[in-house]
N, C-alpha and C positions, 0 to 999 in steps of 0.2 A: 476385763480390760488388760490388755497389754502394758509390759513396763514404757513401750516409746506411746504407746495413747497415754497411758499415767504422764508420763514425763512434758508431753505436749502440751494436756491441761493444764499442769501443775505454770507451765511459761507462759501461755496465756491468763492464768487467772495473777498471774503477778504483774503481767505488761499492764493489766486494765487499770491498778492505782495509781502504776509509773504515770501513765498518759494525764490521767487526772490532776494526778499531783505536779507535774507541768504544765499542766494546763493552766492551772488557779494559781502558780504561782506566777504567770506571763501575766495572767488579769491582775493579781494586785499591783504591778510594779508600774504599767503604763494606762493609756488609754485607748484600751485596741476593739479590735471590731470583731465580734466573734461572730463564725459560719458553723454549723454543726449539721451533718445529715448522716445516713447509716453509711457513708461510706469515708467520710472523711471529716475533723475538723480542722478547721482554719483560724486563725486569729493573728490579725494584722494591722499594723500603725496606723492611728488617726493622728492629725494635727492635733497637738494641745489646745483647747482653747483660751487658754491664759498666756501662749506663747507672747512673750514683747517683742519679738522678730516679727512674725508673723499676722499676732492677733487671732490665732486659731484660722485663717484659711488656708494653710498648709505649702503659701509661699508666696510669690511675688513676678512682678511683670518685669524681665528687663526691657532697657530698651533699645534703639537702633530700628533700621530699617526690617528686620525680622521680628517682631519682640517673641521672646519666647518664657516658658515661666518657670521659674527656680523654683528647685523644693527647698523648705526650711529643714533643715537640722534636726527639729522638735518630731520627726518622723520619720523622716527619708535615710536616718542612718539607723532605724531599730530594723532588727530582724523581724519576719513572720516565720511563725510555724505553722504547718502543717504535717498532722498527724492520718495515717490510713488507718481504716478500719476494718472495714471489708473491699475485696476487688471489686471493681467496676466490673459489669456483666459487656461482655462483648458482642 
């Protein structure tokens, strides 16, 4: 093994608990929606369902001649992550 193969492992096997270790820590702090498959995970904002705005349906009906639906707060201002894993085959 080469010093750039040595060197290459060495960044991947340290990226794998980074991911992790962000990972778990986006799950304990909200209530989000995790997607995981071999090429990517995702995890992203659900409504609270305790939200007092909302009630946990993730918002609300204006009204007027259009009505259209406002997100709550309780989700529409967290971020999502997603993480890659492997490329997508073409």
């Amino acid at each position: 093994m080469t010093a750039r193969h040595l060197s290459a492992a060495l960044s991947l096997a340290a990226a794998v608990p980074l991911a992790a270790a962000t990972a778990a820590a986006a799950l304990r702090t909200s209530h989000p929606k995790l997607y995981a498959d071999r090429h990517r995970i995702e995890i992203t904002a659900r409504p609270r369902p305790g939200c007092p705005r909302c009630h946990g349906e993730g918002g609300w009906w204006t009204g007027g001649a259009f009505p259209e639906m406002e997100a709550c707060g309780c989700w529409s201002d967290r971020r999502e992550l997603r993480i890659r894993l492997l490329p997508i085959p073409a």
